[in-house]
ROMAR-851396 format. One record per atom (N, C-alpha, C, O): x, z, y; atom name; residue number from 1. Coordinates in steps of 0.02 Angstrom, whole numbers, plus 50000, padded with zeros to 5 digits. Layout:
N
ATOM:X:Z:Y:CA:NUM
...
end
This chain:
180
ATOM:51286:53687:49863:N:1
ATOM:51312:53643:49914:CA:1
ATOM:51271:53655:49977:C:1
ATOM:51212:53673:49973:O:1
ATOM:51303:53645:50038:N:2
ATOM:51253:53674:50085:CA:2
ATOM:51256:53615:50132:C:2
ATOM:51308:53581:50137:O:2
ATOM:51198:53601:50168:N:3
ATOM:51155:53546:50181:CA:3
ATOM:51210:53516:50235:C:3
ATOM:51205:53455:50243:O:3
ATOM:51247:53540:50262:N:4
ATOM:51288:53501:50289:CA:4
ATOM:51354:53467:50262:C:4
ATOM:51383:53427:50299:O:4
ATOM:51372:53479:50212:N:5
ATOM:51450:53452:50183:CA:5
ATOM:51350:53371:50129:C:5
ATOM:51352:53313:50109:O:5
ATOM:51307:53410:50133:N:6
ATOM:51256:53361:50094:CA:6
ATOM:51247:53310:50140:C:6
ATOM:51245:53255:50114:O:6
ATOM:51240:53310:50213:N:7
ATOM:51247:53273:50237:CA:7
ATOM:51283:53227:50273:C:7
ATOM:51262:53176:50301:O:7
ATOM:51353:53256:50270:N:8
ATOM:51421:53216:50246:CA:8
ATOM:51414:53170:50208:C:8
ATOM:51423:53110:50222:O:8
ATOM:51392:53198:50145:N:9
ATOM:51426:53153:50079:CA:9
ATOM:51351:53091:50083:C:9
ATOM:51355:53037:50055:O:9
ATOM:51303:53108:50114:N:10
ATOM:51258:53052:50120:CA:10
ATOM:51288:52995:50174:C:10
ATOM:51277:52935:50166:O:10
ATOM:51322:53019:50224:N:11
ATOM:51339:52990:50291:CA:11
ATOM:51412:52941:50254:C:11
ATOM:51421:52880:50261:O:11
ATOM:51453:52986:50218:N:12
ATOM:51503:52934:50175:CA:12
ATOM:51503:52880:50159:C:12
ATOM:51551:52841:50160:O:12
ATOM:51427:52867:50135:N:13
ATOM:51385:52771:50113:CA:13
ATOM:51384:52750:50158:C:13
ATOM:51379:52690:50145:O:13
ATOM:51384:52754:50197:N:14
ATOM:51354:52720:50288:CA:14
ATOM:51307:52780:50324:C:14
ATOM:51286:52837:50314:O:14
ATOM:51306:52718:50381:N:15
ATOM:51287:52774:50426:CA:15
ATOM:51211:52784:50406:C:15
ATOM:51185:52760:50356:O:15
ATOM:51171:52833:50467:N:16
ATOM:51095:52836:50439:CA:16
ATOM:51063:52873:50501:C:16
ATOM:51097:52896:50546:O:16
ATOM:50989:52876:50500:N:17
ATOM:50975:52909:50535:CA:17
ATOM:50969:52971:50493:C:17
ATOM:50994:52977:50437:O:17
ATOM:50925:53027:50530:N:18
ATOM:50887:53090:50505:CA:18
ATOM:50858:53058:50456:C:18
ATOM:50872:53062:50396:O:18
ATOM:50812:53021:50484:N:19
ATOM:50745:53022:50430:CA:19
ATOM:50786:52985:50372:C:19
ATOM:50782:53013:50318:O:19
ATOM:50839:52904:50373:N:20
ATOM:50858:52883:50308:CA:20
ATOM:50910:52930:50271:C:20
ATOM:50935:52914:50217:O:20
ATOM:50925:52994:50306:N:21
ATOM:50967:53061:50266:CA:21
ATOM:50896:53107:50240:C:21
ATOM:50911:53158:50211:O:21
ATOM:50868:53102:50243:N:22
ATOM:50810:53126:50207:CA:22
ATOM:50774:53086:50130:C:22
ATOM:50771:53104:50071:O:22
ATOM:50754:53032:50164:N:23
ATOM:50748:52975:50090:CA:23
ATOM:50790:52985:50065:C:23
ATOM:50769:53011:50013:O:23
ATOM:50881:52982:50061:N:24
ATOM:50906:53001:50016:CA:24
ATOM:50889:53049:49972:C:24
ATOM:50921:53037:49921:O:24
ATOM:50860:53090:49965:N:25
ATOM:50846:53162:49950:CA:25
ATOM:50773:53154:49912:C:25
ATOM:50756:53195:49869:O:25
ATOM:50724:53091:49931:N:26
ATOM:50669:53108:49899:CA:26
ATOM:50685:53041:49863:C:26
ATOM:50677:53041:49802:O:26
ATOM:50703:52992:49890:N:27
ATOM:50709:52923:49839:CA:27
ATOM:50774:52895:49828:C:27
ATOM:50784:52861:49778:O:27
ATOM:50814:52905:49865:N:28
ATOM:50877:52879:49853:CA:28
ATOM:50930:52900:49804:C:28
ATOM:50903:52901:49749:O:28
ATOM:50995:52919:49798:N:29
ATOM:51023:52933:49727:CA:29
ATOM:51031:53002:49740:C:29
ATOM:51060:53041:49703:O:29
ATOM:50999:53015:49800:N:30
ATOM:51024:53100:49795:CA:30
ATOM:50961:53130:49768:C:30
ATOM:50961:53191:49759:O:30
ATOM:50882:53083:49747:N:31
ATOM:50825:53126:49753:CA:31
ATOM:50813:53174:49675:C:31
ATOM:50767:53215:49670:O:31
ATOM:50865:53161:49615:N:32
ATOM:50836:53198:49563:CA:32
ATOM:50913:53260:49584:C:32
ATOM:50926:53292:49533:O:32
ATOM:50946:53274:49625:N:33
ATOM:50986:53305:49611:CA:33
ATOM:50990:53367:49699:C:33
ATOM:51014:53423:49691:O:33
ATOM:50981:53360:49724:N:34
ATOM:50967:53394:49795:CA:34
ATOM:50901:53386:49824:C:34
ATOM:50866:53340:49803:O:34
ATOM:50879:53425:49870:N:35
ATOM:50812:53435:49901:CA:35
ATOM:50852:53440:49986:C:35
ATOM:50904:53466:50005:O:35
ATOM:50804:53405:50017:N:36
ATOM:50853:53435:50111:CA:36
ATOM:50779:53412:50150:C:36
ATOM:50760:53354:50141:O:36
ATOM:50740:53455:50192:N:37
ATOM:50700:53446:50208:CA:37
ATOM:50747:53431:50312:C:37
ATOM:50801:53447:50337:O:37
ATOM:50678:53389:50340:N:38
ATOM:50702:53380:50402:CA:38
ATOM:50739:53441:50432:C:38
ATOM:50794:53442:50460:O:38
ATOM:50691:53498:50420:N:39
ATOM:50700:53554:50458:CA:39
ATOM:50773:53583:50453:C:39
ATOM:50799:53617:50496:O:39
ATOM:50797:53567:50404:N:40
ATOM:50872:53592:50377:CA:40
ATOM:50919:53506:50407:C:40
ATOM:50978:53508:50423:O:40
ATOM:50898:53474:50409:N:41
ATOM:50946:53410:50415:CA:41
ATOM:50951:53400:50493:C:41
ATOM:51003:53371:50507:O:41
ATOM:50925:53411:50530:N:42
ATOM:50928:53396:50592:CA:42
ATOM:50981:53445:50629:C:42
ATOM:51021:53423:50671:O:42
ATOM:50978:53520:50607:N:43
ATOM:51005:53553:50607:CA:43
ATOM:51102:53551:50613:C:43
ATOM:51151:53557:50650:O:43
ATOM:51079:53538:50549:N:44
ATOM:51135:53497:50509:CA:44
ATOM:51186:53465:50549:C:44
ATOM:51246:53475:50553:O:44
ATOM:51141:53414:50584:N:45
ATOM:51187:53363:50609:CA:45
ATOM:51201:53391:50676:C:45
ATOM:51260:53383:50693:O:45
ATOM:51166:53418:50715:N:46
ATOM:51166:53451:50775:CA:46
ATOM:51247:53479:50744:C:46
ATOM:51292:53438:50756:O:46
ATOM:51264:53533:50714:N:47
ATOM:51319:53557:50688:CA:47
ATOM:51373:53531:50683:C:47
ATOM:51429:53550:50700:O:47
ATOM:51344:53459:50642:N:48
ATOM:51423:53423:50634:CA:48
ATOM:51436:53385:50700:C:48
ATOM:51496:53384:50715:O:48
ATOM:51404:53362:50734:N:49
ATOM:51418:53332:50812:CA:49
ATOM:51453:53356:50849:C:49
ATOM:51499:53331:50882:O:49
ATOM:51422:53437:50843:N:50
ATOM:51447:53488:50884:CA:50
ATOM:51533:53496:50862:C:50
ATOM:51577:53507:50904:O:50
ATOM:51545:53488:50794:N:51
ATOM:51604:53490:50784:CA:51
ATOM:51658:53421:50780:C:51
ATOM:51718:53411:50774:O:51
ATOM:51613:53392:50787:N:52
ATOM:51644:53328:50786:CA:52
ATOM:51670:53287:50714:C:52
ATOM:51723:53257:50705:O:52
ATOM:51616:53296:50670:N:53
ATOM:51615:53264:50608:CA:53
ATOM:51576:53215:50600:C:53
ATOM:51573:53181:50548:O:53
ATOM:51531:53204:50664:N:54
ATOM:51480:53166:50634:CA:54
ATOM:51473:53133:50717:C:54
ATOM:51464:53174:50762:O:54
ATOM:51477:53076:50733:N:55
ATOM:51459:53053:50809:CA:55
ATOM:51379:53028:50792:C:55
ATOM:51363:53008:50736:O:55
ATOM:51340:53031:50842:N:56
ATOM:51272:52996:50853:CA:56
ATOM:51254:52964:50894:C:56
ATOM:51240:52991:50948:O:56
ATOM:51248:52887:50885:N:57
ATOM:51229:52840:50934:CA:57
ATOM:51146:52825:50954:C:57
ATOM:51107:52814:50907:O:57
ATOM:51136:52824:50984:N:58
ATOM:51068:52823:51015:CA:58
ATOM:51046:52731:51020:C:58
ATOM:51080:52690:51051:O:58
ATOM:50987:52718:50983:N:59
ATOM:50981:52642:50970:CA:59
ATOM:50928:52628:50996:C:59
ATOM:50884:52672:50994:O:59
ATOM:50916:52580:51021:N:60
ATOM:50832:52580:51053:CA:60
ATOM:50815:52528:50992:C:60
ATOM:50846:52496:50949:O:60
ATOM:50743:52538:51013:N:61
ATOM:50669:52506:50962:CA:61
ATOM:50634:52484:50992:C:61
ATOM:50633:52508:51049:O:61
ATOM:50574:52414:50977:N:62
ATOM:50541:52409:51019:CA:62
ATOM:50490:52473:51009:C:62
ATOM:50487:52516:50966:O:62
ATOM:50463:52463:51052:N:63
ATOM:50400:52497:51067:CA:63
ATOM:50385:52579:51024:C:63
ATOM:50334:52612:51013:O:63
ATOM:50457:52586:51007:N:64
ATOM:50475:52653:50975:CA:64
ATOM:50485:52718:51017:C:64
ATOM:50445:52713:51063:O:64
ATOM:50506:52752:51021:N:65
ATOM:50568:52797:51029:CA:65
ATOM:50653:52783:50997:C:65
ATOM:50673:52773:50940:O:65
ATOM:50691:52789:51063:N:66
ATOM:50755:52772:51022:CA:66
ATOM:50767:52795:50951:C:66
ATOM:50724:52835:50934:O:66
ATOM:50807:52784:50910:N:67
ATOM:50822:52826:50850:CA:67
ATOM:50918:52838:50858:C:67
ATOM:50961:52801:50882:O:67
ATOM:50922:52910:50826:N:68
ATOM:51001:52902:50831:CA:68
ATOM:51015:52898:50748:C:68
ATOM:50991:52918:50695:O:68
ATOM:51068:52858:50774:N:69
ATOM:51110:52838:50686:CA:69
ATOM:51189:52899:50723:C:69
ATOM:51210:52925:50774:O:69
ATOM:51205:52890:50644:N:70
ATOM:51238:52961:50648:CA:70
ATOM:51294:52934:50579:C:70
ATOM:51277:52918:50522:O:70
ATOM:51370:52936:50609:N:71
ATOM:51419:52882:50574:CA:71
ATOM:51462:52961:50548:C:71
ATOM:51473:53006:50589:O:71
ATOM:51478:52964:50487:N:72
ATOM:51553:53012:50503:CA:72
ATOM:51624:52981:50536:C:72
ATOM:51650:52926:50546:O:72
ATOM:51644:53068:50551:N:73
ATOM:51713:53030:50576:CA:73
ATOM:51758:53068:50544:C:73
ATOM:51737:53120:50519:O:73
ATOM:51805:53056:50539:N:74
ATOM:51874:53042:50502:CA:74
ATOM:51881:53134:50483:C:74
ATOM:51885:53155:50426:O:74
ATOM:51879:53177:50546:N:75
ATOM:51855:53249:50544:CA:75
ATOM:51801:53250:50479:C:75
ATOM:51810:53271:50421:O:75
ATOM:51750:53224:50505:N:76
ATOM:51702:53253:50439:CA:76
ATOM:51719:53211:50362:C:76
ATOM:51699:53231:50307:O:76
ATOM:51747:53168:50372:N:77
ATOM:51785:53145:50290:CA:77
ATOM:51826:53188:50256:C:77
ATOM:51836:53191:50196:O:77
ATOM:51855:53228:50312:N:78
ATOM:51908:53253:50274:CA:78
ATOM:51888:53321:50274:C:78
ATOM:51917:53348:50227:O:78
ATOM:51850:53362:50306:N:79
ATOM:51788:53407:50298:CA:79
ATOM:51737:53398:50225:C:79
ATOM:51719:53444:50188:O:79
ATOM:51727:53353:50221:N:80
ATOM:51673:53325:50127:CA:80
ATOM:51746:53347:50094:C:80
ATOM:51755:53406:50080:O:80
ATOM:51803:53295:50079:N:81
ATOM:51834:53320:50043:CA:81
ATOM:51854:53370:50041:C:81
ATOM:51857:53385:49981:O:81
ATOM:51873:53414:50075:N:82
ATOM:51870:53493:50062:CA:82
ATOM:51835:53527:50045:C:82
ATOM:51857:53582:50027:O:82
ATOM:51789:53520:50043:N:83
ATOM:51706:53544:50018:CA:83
ATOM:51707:53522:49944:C:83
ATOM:51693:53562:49900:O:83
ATOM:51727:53451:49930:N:84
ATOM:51711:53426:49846:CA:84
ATOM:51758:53459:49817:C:84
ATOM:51748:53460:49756:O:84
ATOM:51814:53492:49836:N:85
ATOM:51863:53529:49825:CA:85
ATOM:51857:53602:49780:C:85
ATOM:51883:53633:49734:O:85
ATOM:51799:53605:49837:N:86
ATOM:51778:53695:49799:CA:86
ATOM:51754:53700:49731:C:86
ATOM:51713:53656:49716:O:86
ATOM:51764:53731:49698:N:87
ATOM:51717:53754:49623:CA:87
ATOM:51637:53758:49630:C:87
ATOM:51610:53809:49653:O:87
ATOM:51593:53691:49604:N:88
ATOM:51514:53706:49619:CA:88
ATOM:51495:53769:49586:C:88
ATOM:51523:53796:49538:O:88
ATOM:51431:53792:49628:N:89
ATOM:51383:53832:49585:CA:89
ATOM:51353:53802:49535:C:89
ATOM:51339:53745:49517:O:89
ATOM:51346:53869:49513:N:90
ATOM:51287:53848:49431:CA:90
ATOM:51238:53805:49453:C:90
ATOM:51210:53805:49508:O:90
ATOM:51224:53739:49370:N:91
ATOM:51131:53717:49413:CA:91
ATOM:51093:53763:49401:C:91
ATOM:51101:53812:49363:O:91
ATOM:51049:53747:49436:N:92
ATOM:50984:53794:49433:CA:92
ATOM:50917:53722:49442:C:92
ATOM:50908:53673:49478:O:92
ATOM:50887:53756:49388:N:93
ATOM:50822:53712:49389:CA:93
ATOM:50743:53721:49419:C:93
ATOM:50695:53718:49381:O:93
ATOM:50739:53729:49466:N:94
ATOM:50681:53734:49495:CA:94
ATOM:50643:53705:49495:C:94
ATOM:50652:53664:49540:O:94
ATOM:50568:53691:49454:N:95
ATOM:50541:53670:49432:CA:95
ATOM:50444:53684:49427:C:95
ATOM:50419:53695:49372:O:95
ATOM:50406:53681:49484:N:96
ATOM:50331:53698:49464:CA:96
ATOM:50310:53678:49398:C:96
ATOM:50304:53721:49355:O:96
ATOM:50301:53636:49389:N:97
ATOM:50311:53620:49280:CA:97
ATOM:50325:53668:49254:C:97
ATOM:50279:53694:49223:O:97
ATOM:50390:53701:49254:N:98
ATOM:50413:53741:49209:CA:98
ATOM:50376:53802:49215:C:98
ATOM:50353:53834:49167:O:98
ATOM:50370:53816:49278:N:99
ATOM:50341:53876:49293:CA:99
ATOM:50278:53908:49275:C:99
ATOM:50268:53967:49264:O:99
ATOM:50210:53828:49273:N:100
ATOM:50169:53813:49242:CA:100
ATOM:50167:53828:49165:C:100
ATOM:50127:53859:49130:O:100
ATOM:50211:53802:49156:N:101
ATOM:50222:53798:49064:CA:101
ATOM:50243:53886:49044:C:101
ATOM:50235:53889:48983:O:101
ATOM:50253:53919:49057:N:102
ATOM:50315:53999:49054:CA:102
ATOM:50243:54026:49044:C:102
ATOM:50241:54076:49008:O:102
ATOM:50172:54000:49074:N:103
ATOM:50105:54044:49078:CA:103
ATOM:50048:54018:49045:C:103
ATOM:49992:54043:49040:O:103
ATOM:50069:53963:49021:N:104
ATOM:50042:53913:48960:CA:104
ATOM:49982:53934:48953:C:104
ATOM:49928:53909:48968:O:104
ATOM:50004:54009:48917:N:105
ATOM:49933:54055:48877:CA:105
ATOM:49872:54071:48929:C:105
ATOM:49823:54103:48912:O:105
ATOM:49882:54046:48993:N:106
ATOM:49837:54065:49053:CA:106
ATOM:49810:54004:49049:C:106
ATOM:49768:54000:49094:O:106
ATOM:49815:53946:49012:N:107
ATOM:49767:53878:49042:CA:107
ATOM:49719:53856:48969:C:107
ATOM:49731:53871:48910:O:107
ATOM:49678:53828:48989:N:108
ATOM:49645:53798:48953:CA:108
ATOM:49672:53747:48921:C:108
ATOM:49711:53713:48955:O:108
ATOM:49663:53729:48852:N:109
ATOM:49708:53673:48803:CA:109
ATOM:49709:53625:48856:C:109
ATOM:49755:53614:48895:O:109
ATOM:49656:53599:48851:N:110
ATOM:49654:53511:48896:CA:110
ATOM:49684:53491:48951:C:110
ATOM:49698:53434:48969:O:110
ATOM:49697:53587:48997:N:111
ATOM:49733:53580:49029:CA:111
ATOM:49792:53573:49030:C:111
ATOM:49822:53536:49070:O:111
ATOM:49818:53611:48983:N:112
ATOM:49905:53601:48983:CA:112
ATOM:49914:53538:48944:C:112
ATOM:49974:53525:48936:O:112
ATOM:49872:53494:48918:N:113
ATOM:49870:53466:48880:CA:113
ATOM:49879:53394:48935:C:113
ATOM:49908:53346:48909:O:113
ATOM:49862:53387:48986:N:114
ATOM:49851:53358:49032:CA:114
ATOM:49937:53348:49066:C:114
ATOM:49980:53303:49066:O:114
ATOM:49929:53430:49097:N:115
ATOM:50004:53441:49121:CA:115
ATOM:50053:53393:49093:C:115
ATOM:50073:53343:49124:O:115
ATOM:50074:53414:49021:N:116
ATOM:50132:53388:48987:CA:116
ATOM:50125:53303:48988:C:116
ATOM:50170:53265:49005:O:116
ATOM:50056:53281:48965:N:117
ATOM:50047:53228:48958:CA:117
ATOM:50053:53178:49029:C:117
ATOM:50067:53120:49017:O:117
ATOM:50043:53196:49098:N:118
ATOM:50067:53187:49184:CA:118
ATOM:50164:53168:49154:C:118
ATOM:50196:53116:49150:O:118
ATOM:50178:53225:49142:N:119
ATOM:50238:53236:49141:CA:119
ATOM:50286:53180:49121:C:119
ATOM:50322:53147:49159:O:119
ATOM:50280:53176:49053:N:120
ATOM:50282:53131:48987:CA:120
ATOM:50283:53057:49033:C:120
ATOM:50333:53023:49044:O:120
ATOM:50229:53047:49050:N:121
ATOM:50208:53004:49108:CA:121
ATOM:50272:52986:49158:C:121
ATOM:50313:52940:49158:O:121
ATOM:50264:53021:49183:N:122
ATOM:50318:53023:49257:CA:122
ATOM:50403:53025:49240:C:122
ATOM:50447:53004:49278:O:122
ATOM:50418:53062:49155:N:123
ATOM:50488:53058:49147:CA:123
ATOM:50501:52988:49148:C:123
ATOM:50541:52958:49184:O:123
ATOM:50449:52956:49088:N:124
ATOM:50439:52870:49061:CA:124
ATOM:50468:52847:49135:C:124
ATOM:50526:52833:49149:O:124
ATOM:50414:52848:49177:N:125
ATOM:50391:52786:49231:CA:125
ATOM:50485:52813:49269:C:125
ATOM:50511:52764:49296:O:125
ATOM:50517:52859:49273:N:126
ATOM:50553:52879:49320:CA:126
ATOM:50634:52843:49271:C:126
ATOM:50686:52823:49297:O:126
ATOM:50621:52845:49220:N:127
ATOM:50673:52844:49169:CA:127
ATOM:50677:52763:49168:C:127
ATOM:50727:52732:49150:O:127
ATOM:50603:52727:49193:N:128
ATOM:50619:52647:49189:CA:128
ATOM:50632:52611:49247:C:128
ATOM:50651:52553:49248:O:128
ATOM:50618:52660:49312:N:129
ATOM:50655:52641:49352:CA:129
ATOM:50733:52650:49367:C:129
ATOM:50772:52619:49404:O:129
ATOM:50738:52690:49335:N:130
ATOM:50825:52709:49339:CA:130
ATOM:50858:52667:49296:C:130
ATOM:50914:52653:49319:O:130
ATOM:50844:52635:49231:N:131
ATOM:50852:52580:49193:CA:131
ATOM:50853:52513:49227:C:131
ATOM:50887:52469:49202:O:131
ATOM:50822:52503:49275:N:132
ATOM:50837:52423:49294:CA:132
ATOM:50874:52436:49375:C:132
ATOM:50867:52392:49417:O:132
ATOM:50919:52511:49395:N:133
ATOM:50950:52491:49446:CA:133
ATOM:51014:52445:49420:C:133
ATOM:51042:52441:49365:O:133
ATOM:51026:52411:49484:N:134
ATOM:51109:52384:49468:CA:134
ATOM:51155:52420:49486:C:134
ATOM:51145:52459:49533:O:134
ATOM:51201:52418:49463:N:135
ATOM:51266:52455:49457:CA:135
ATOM:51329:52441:49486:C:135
ATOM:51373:52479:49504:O:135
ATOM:51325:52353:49488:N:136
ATOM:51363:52324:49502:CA:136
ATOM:51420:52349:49549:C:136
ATOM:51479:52357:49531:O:136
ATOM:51397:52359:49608:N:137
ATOM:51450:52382:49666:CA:137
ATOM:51424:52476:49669:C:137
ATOM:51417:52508:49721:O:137
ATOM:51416:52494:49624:N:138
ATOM:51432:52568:49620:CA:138
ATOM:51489:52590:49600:C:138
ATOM:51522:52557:49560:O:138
ATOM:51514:52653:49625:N:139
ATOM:51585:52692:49613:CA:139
ATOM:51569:52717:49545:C:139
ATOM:51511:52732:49531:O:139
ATOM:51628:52724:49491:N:140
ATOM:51626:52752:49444:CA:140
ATOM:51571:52808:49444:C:140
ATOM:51524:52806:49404:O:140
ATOM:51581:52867:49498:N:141
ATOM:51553:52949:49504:CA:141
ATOM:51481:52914:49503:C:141
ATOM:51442:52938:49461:O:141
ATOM:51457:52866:49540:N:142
ATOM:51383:52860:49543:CA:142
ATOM:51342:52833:49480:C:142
ATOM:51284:52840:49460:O:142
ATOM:51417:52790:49452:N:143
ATOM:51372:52790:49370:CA:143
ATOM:51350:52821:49312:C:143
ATOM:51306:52815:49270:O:143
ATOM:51423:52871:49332:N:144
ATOM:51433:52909:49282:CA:144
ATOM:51384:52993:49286:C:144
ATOM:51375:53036:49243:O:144
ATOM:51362:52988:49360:N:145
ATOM:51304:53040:49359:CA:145
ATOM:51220:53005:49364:C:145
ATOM:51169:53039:49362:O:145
ATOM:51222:52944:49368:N:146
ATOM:51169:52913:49340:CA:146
ATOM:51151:52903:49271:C:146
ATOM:51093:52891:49253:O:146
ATOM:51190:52908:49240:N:147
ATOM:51199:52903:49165:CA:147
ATOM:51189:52972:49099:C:147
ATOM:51175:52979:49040:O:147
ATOM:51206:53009:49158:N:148
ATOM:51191:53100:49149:CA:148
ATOM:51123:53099:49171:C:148
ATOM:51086:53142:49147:O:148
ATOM:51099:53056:49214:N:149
ATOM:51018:53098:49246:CA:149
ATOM:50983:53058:49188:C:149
ATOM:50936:53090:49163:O:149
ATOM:50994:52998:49161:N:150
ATOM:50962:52965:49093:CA:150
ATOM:50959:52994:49062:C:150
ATOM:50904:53018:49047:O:150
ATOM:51009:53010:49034:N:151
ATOM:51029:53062:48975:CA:151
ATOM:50968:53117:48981:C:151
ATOM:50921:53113:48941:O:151
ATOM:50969:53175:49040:N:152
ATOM:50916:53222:49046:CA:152
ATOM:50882:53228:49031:C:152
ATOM:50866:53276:48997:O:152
ATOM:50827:53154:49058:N:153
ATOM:50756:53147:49098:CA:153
ATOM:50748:53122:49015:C:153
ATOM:50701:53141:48980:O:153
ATOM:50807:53072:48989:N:154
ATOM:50776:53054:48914:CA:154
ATOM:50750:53111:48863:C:154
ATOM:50703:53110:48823:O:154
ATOM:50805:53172:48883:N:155
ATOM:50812:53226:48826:CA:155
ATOM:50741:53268:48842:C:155
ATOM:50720:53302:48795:O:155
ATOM:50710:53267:48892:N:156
ATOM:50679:53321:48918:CA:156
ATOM:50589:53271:48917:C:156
ATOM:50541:53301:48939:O:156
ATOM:50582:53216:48898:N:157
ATOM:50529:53171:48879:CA:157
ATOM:50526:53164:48828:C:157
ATOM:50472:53155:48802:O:157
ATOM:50586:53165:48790:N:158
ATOM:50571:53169:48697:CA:158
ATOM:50558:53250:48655:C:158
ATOM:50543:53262:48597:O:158
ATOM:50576:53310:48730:N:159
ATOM:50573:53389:48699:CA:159
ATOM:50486:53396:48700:C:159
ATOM:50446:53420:48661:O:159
ATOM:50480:53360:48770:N:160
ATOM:50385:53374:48778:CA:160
ATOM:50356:53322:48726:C:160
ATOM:50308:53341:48692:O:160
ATOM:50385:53248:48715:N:161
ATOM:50334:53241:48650:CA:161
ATOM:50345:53248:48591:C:161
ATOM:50306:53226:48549:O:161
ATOM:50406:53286:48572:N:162
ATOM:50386:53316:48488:CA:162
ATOM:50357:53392:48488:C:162
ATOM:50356:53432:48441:O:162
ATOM:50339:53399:48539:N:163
ATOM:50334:53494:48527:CA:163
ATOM:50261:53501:48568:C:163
ATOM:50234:53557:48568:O:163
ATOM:50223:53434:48609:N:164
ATOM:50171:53438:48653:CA:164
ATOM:50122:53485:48600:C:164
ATOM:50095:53540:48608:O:164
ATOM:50124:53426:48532:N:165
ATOM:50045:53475:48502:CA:165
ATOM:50057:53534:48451:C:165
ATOM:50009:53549:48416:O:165
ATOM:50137:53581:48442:N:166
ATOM:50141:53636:48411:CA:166
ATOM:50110:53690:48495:C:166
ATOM:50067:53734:48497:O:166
ATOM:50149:53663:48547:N:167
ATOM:50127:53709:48586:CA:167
ATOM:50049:53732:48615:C:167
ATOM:50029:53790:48623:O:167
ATOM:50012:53673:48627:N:168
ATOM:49934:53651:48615:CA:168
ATOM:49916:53699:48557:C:168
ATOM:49889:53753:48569:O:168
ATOM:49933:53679:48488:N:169
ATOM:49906:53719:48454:CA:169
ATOM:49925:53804:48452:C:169
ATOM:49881:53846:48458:O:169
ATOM:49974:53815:48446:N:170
ATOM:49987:53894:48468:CA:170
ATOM:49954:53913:48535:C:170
ATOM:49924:53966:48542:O:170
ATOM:49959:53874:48576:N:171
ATOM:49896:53918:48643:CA:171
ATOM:49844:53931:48629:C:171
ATOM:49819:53984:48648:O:171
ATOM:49801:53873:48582:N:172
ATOM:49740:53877:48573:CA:172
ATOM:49724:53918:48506:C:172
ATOM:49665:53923:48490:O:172
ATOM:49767:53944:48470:N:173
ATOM:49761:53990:48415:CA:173
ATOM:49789:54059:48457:C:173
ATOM:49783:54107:48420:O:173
ATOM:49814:54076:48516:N:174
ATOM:49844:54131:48559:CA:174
ATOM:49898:54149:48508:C:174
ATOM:49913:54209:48509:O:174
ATOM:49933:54109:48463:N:175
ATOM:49998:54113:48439:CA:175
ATOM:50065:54126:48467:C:175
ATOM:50068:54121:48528:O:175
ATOM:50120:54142:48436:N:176
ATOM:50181:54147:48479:CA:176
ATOM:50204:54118:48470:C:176
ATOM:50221:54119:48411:O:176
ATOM:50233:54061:48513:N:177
ATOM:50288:54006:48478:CA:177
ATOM:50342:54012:48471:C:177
ATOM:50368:54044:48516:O:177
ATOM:50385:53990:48419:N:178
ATOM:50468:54005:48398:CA:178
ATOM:50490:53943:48401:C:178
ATOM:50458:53893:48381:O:178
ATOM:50543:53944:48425:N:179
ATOM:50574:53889:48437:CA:179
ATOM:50630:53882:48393:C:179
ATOM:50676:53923:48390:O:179
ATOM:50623:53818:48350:N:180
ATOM:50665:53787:48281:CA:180
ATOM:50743:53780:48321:C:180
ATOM:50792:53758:48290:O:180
end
């Protein structure tokens, strides 16, 4: 998906600035599923303005700098839906963890031992905040891919703790691990 039909479909909820089209991305419902850094989003919108998908109003603050909020328009609605239209790409999982883990045999036990155990950590703590959102006034699509990222984050916290100490132990014996 490319960062502008992404920042459509963020602008679809309401309006936002740059920076609250960004939080989407690190905390909001877009943050376990897209990445959009400023440098790409500003861009972005510059683009859709230019085409007239996206208007930007200029708001004053006190003792700020104005901020612009940035609404779609009817052009860029019907621009997203043509876009949700297309056949997605494959996921792809990009992941420092994983990447970490692929070289295992390069760390010290305690260390990877650490790693997984952070991890383990962070699926828990991430998996119980997604457990007490409400749902209430969510669209079917937002539940039903919230319910998939449970599913994941569950499957992928119960793979690291039944397999944390075969892998521990095969590093630390320089074993090869096979996977059951």
């Amino acid at each position: 998906m490319d960062i502008r039909t992404l920042c459509l479909g963020v602008l679809s909820r309401g309006d936002a600035t740059g920076y609250e089209i960004k939080k989407s991305f690190e905390e909001g419902p877009f943050g376990h599923i897209h990445a959009a850094s400023f440098g790409a989003i500003y861009p972005a919108l510059g683009a859709l303005s230019d085409a007239g998908m996206v208007l930007g109003t200029e708001m004053a603050q006190e003792k700020r700098p104005d901020k612009k909020v940035f609404s779609i328009t009817e052009r860029g609605r019907t621009a997203l839906c043509e876009a949700l239209m297309a056949p997605p790409g494959e996921d792809k999982v990009r992941s420092d963890f994983l990447f970490i883990l692929f070289f295992a045999h390069y760390l010290p036990v305690p260390r990877l031992a650490e790693l997984i155990d952070n991890r383990i950590a962070w699926y828990c703590g991430t998996l119980e905040r997604m457990e007490s959102c409400d749902h209430e006034s969510s669209r079917p699509g937002e539940v039903f891919v919230h319910g998939l990222g449970l599913a994941v984050y569950r499957a992928a916290a119960d793979y690291l703790t039944a397999n944390r100490e075969r892998l521990l132990e095969e590093v630390s014996a320089g074993a090869r691990m096979v996977i059951e």
